[in-house]
N, C-alpha and C positions, 0 to 999 in steps of 0.2 A: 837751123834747128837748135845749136848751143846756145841761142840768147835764152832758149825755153829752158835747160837744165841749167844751167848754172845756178849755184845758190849764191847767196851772201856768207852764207856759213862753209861755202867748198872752194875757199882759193885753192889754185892749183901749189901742190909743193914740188921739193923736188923729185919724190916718188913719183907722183903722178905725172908730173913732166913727162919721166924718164922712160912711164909705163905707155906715154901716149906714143913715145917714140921705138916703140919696141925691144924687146928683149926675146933670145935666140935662147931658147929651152928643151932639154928631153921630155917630152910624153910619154910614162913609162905606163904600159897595162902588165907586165911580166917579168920574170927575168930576162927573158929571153925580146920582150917587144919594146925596145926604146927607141923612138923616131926624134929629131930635132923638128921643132912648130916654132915658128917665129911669131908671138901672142905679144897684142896691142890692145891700149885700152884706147875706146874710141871719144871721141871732141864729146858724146854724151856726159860722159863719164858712168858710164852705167852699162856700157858693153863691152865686153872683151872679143875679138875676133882672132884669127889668126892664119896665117900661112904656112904649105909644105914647104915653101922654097922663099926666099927676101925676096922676087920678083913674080911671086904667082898670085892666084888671085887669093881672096878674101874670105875668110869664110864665119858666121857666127860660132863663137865657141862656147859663151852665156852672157847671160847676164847678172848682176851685181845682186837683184834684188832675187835670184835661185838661190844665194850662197848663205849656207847656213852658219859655216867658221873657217876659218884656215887655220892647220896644225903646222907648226913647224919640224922638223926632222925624220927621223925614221917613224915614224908615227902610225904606218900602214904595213901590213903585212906584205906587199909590194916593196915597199920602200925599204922594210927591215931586210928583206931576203936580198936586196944590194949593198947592205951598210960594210961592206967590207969595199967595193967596188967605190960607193960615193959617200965622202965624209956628211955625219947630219946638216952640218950649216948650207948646204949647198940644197936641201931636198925639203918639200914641203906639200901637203895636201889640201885642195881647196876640197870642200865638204858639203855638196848641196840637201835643199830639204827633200823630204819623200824618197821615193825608191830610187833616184835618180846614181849612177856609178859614182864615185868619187873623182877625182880630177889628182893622178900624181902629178909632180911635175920637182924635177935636177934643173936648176939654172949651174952658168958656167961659174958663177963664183958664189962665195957668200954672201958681199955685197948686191949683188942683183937678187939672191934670194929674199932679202930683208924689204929692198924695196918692194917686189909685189907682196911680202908678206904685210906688211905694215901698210903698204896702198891698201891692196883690198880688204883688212882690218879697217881703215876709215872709212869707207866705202860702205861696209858694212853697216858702218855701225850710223853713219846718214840715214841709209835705208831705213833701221830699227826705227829712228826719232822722226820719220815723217811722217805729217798729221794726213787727217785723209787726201783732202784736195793735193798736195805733193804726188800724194800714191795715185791716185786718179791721172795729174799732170804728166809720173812717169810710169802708167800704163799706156798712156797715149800714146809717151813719144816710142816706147818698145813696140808697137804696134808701127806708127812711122817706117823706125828703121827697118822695119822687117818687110816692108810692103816698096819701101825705093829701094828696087833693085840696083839702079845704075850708082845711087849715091848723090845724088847732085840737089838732095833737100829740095826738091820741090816734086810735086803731084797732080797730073791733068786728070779731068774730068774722069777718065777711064781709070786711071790709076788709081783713082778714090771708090770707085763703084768696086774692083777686086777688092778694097782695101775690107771695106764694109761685111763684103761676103765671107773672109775671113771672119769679121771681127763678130759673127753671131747675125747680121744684121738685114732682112728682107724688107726693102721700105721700095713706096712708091720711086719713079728713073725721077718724074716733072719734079715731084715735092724735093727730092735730094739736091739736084741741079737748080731749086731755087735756091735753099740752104749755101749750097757751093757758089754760086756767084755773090750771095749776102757777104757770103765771106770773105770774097778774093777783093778785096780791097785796093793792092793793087793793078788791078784789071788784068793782070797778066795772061788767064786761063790755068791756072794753075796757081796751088795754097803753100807759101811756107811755112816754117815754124810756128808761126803764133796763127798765121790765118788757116791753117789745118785745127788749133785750138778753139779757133772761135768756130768754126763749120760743127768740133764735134758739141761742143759747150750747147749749141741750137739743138744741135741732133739730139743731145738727151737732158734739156728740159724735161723738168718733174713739174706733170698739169697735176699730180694726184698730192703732193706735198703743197705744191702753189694753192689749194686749195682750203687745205689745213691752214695754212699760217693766213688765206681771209681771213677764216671763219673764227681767227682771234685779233687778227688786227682790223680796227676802225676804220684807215686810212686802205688798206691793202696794198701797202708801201714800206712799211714796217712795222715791229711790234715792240712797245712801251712796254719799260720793266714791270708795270702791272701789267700790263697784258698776257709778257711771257712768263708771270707768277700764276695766273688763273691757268695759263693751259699746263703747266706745271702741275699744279696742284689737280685739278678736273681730270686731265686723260694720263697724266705719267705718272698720277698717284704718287707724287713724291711727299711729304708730310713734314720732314723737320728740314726746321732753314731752311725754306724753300726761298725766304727772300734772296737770305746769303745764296743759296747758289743759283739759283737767274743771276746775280751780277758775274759771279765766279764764270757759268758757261758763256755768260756774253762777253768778257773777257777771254773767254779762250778761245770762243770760236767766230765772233765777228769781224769779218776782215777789214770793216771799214773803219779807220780812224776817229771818224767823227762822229758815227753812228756809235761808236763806243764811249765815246767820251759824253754821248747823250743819254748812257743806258739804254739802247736800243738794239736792236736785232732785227738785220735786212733780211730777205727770203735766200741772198746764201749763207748768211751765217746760219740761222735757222736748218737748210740742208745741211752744214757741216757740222753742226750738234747732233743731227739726227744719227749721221753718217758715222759719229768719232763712237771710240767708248762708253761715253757716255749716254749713248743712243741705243747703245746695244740693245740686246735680248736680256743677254748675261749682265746681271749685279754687279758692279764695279767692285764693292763692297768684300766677295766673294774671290775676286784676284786675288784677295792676302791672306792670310791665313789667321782665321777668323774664330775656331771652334777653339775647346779646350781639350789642349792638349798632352792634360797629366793625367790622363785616365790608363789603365790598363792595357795594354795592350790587346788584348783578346774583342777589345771596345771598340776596333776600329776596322773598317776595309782597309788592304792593304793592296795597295799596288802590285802585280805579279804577273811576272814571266814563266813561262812554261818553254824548256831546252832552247835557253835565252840565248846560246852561241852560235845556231842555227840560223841561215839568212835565207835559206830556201826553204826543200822540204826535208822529211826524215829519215831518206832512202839514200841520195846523191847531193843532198845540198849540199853546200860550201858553211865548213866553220868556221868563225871569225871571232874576233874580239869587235869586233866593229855592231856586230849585233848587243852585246854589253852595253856599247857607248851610246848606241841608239835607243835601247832601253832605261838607260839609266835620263836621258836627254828629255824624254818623257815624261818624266817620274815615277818610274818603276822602279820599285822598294826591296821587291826579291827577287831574288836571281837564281837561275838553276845550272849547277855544272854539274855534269856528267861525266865523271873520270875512273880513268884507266891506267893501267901500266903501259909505261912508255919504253922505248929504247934508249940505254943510257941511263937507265935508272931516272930516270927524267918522267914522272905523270905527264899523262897527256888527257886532254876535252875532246871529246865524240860523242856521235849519237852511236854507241855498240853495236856490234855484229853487224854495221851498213856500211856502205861507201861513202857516207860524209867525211869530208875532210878534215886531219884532225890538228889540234893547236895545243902547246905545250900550257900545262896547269898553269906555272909559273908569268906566262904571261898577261893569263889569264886576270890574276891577281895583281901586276901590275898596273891593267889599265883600272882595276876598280879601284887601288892604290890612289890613282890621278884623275877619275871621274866621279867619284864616290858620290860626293857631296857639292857639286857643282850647282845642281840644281834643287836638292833639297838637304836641309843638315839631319831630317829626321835618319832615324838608324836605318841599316840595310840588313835582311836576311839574305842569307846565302843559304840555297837549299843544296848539301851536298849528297848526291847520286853516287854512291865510293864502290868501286870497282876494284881499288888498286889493294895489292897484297900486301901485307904489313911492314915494309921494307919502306912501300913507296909512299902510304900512308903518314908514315916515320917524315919521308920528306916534303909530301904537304904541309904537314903541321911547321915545320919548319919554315917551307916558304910563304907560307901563310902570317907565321910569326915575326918572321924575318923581314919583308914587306910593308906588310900593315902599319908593323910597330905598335903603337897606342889604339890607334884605331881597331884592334882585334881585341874582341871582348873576351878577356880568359877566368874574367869571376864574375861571381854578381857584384851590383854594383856598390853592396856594401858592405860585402863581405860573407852574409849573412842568408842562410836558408830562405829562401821568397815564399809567404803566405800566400803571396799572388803575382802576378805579371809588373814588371815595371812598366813603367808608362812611355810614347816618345818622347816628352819631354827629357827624360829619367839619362834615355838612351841618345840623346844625340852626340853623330859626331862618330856614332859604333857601329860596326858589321858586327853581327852575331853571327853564328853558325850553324843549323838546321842539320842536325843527321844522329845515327845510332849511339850510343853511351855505353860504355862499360859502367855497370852498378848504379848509385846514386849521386843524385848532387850531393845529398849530405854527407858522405861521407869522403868524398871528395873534397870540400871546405872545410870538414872537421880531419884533415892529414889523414884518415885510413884509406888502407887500401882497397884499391877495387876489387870484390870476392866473388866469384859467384859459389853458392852453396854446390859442396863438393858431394851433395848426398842429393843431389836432382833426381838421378837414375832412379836408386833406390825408394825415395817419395812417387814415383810414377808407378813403379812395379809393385809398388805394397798397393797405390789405388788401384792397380787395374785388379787386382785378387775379387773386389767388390763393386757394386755399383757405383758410378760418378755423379755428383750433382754437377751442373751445367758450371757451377761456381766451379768447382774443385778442377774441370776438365778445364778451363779457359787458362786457371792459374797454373797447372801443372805444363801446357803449351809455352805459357810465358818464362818458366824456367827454362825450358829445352830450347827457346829462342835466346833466350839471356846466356846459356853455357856456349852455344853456337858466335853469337857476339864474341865472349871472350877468347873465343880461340882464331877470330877471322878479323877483331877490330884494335890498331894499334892502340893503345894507352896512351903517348903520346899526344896522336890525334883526337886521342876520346875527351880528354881533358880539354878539349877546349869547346867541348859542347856543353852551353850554360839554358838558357834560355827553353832551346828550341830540339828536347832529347824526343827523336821519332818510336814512336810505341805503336803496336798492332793495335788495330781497332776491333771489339768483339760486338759489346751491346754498350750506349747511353749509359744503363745500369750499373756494367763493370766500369766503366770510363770514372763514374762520380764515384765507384766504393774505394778503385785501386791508384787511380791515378794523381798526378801532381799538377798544379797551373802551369810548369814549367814543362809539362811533357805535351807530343803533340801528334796527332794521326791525319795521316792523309789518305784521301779518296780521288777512285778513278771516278768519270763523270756519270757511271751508270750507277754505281753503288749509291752516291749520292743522288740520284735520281730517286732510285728506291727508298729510299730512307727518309727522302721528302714527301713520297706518299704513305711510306706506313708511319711514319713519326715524326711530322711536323713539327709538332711542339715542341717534341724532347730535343730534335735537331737546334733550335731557337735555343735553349735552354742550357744546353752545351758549349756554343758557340759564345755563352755569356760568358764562359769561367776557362773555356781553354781554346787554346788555338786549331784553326781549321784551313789544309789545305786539300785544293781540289784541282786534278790537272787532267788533262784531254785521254781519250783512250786510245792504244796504242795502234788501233787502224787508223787512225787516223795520220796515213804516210805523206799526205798531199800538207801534212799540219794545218788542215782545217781547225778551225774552233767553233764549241760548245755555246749555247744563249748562257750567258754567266749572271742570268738576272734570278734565274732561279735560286743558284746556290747564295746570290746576297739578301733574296727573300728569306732565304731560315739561316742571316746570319755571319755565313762563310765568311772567315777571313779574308784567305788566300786563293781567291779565285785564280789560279793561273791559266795563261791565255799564247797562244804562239803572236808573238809581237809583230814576227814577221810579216804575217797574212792578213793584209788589207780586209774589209767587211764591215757586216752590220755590228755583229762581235765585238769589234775591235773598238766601234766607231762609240759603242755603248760603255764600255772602258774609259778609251780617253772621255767620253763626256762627265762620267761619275766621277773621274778624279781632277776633271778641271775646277773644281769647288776648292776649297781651303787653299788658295796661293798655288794649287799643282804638287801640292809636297808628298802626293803618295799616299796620306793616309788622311781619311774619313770618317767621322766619327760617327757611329752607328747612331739611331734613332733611341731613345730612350727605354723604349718597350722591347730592346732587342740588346739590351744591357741588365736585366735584373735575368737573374737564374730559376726567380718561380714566374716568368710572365706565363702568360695565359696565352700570347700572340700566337695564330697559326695563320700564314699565307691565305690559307685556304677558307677562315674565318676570321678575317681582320678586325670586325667591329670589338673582338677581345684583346684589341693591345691599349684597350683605357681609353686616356684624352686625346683628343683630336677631333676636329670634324673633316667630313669628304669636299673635298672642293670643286666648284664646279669651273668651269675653264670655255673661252670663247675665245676661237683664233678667227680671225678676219685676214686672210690673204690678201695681199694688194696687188700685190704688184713686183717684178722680179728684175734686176740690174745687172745687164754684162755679163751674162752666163754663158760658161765656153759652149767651145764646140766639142764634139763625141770624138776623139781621138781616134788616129786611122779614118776620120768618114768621108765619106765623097765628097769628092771638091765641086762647092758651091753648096752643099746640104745644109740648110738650116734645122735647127731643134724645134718641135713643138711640145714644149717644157708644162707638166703638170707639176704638183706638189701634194705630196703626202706627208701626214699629219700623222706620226703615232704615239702611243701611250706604251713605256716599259714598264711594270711593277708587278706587283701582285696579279695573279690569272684575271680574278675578277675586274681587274683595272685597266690589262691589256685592250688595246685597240687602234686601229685606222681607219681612217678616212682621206678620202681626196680629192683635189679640186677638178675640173674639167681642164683638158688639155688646149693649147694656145695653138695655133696653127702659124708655124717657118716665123715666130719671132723669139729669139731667144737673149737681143738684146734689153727690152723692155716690155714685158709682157705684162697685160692686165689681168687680173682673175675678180678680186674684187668678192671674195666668196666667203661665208663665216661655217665655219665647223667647231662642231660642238661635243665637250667629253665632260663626264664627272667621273672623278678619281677619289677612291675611298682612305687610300693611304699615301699621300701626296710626297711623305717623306722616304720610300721607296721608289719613287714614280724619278721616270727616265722620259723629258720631252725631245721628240725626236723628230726633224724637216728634213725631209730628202725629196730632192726635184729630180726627175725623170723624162727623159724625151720617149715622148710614145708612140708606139710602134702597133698598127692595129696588125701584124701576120707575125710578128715572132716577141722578144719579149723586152719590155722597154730599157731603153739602155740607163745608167747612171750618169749624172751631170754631177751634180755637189748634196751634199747633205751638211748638218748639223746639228748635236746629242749635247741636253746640259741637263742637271739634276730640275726637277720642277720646282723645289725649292728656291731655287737661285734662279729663277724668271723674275725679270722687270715686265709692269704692268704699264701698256698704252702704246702709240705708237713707238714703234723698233726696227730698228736693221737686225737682220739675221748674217752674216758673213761667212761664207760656206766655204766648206771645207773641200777638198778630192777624198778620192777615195782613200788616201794612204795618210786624212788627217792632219793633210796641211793647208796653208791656205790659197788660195786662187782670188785676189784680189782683183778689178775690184767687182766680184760676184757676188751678189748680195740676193735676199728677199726683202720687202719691206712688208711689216704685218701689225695690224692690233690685237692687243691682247688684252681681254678682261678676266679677272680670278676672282670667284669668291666662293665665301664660307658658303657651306648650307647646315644651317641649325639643327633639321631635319637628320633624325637616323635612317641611313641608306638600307633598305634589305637586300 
């Protein structure tokens, strides 16, 4: 099986020598749980296994292509809590994607630590650069390893029939057992490494793609750079330089030599265009970060976390920093810490008055110190939740200060009172700060001190003598909240609230007579509920000029999450979302913010940036230019989709797929194809479903496949969420996600898509 992985670009060095030859490590889950595993990487180079004893048996421990990063040192709160017991150089974390544990792991020396660190850093970062066929070639062989039990690289007839049943696969015994002897080349009865490749290569021929590339090439042998320009142009709707890029994708994706050097395209380069990026669903265009950027802030959705330290639920979870780094990995732009007084004079992170577990402030602040900006340089809010009494307050601000260094925004950026919001352009590279103020900013940049009127009382007791206008009573509150500030909120810590100063929210009204762009109110999910039905518009209109956050209601212990499409229909900035909790929620999040490069922030619609629009959800033909678009998914056909985790051994999936529309009420919708009976490696549907969407630029397209269950309720397989804006038109791979947003290669849809304008006003 190693003639099939090896690359040209993976000589073995002496790390991986060394890693094939084993290395004798602690596995730590606790303070108290550190076992020695004796972890090997295996002749693949793509699996790691390992032993309780040097003479016992073998056990999978992952594989290469699960591993998100490896941290070096005290890096995990495991890890930290022995730094006294084992020096950093010795300890390090491997990091898989999705909810998967972390991997600690103490080698005996430093030296041995470096090596698997720096192995499986290249490793890694092979996996990253492999085009699809790679990912396909080391899907297979993981599939392989996992099915020879004994080890000895080779597979009989029976051993291939489990292999399949695992692998999603219900096909005729005769039809497979001809495949299998096509392939045994050697006559042996049994497939090695490449003849296991060719058996599968037979087994999943694409009749429905081999069809498309006839019906443009002449020969139905290959396809002539005009040829591959007409169906470029015709069904992928591509428009500029389409000559330039036919050359460009048959250069990147023909694998044959000569066919390349003719301008041509064989039927698999053809599948590996379909297959790559540039096949996608999603706009290649749309990876980078593509809007402008120097708008206001208040102009944009923002990325957010709701009790981001949280990795469970709200009652018993576990607090971490590790939830931080997962968030921020994302691109999640704000962040919520919840703090308290600590012992030791030490602030500490918790979710209050529960058993979650708590984490020192300070550390808090150093991992955003060291993950800030890894994956986007746009600014980060920090929503602080301040608990602690002004003592400890006093030492926030310090270790905030202290920490950050430059990266802590402690003025505006020019000095200078803000007319308005800076932009993220303005802000990169800064965490700001989200929470309560002592007095004003301006008087705060113009060296006065922070007052509050010493005569509040007095103004309250002379109004209540007489009637209150609703004005007089909202603003008389707002004193009594402001003297309450200054006798509960450190100065100190106050001073470094610029941007982001948290104010009560009364009415729209008071918000435009009394407030500043730099000040900011938040809503729990029902408030804002309400205030989406009785004032839409005004909501819109608000959202233009000052910031808006919205976070889950506090039954909600299980940290479920809220449909967050509503509150970005009138606007909401700051939808925060519990990151932890896998869903449809979640899954409509990462989709909206995988537009602009990932960077967290989205630039609102036009109609949803001026302060008199007319726009209201609920009557969209009032937010001006645009037409409703009308949209045609054709389902094809489905690629290698797993199986339902925990299900019965030998069950296969009968995979449907569902088509829905997020945006606006009126826009909302699903539909679904008919369900495929025990195939869930290559199902056909072959089905066209049809939607028109009136505000296209709110609009959230969304595939999720389902194994259906006619007596209980059907289970989830993969989905996938991208703004509709950033859909490619013509045939696409979809490449679907799990539930928890990451990906599951190589499971795919393949589908057509047609979009267009309708001239016609929609009622």
């Amino acid at each position: 099986m190693a003639s099939l992985l090896y690359s040209p670009r993976l000589p073995l060095d002496e790390n991986l020598e060394q890693m094939q030859q084993g290395t004798m490590m602690r596995k730590v889950k606790s303070k108290n749980w550190k076992k020695q595993r004796y972890f090997m990487l295996q002749e693949d180079c793509m699996t790691i296994w390992y032993k309780s004893k040097m003479s016992g048996s073998a056990k999978s421990a992952f594989s290469v292509s699960d591993v998100e990063t490896v941290r070096e040192g005290h890096q995990s709160e495991v890890l930290q809590s022995l730094a006294e017991e084992f020096p950093p150089e010795c300890c390090f974390t491997v990091v898989f994607y999705g909810r998967r544990n972390n991997l600690d792991l103490i080698a005996g020396t430093a030296e041995e630590a470096q090596c698997w660190i720096q192995g499986l850093r290249r490793l890694v970062e092979v996996v990253a650069n492999m085009d699809q066929k790679e990912k396909i070639d080391q899907w297979i062989c993981d599939w392989f390893q996992k099915a020879d039990k004994n080890k000895d690289g080779r597979m009989n007839f029976k051993e291939v029939q489990h292999l399949l049943r695992m692998m999603n696969v219900d096909m005729n015994e005769d039809h497979a057992f001809r495949l299998f002897q096509m392939a045994d080349k050697s006559e042996t009865g049994t497939l090695e490494g490449e003849e296991f490749v060719l058996f599968y290569k037979a087994l999943t021929q694409r009749d429905e793609v081999l069809e498309i590339f006839q019906e443009y090439s002449e020969d139905g042998k290959k396809m002539t750079l005009l040829e591959f320009v007409d169906f470029l142009l015709q069904e992928q709707m591509e428009s500029n330089g389409v000559d330039e890029l036919a050359m460009e994708l048959i250069d990147r994706y023909e694998p044959s030599e000569s066919a390349k050097a003719r301008h041509s395209l064989s039927i698999d380069g053809f599948l590996m265009y379909l297959c790559s990026p540039d096949g996608s669903i999603f706009n290649p265009e749309h990876k980078k970060v593509f809007q402008d950027m120097s708008q206001p802030l208040c102009h944009y959705f923002i990325s957010s976390s709701h009790n981001t330290y949280l990795m469970e639920d709200q009652l018993r979870g576990q607090s971490s920093v590790e939830g931080y780094i997962r968030a921020l990995k994302r691109g999640c732009r704000c962040l919520e810490v919840d703090c308290w007084d600590g012992p030791n004079g030490d602030p500490i992170v918790y979710h209050g008055h529960t058993f979650t577990s708590k984490i020192l402030f300070r550390e808090v602040v150093t991992t955003l110190e060291k993950y800030a900006f890894r994956t986007s340089d746009y600014p980060i809010i920090l929503s602080i939740e301040n608990h602690c009494s002004i003592e400890q307050q006093d030492i926030m601000a310090q270790q905030l200060k202290g920490i950050l260094g430059e990266k802590l925004l402690t003025s505006t950026i020019d000095g200078r009172v803000p007319m308005q919001l800076p932009s993220p352009e303005d802000l990169k590279g800064k965490i700001i700060l989200k929470g309560k103020k002592i007095g004003y900013l301006e008087d705060y940049l113009n060296g006065q001190p922070d007052e509050v009127s010493e005569d509040v009382e007095e103004d309250v007791e002379e109004e209540e003598e007489g009637p209150e206008t609703e004005e007089e009573t909202l603003r008389n509150e707002e004193k009594k909240k402001e003297k309450k500030a200054k006798q509960t909120l450190s100065q100190e810590f106050s001073d470094c609230i610029i941007y982001c100063k948290s104010v009560p929210f009364y009415t729209f009204q008071h918000s435009r007579s009394h407030y500043k762009p730099y000040e900011m109110s938040s809503f729990a999910e029902s408030k804002t509920r309400k205030l989406i039905r009785e004032a839409g518009n005004d909501f819109v209109r608000h959202n233009a000029w000052q910031l808006t956050r919205i976070f889950p209601s506090g039954l909600r212990t299980d940290s479920s999450n809220y449909n967050p499409q509503a509150m970005w229909n009138v606007g909401c900035q700051m939808v925060a979302l519990n990151f932890q909790t896998a869903g449809t929620e979640m899954d409509l999040c990462d989709g909206l913010f995988s537009q602009n490069g990932s960077c967290g922030y989205v630039l609102k619609p036009s109609f949803m940036r001026d302060a008199e629009t007319d726009f209201t959800p609920e009557n969209p033909q009032r937010r001006g230019d645009g037409s409703p678009l009308s949209i045609a998914v054709k389902v094809i056909s489905g690629q290698q989709l797993p199986k339902i985790p925990n299900s019965k051994e030998g069950s296969i999936v009968d995979p449907l797929v569902r088509v829905e529309i997020h945006g606006v009420p009126g826009d909302s919708a699903k539909q679904e194809t008919k369900y495929i009976e025990n195939n869930g490696f290559n199902p056909q549907w072959g089905e066209s479903l049809r939607f028109t969407v009136c505000v296209p630029e709110l609009a959230l397209l969304r595939f999720v496949v389902e194994d259906y269950d006619k007596t209980s309720r059907n289970d989830f397989v993969g989905q996938y969420t991208l703004p509709l804006t950033s859909v490619k038109a013509g045939y696409r791979h979809i490449h679907l996600l799990s539930k928890d947003g990451t990906g599951i290669p190589p499971a795919s849809l393949f589908v057509h898509i047609q979009l267009r304008e309708l001239s016609t006003e929609i009622d």
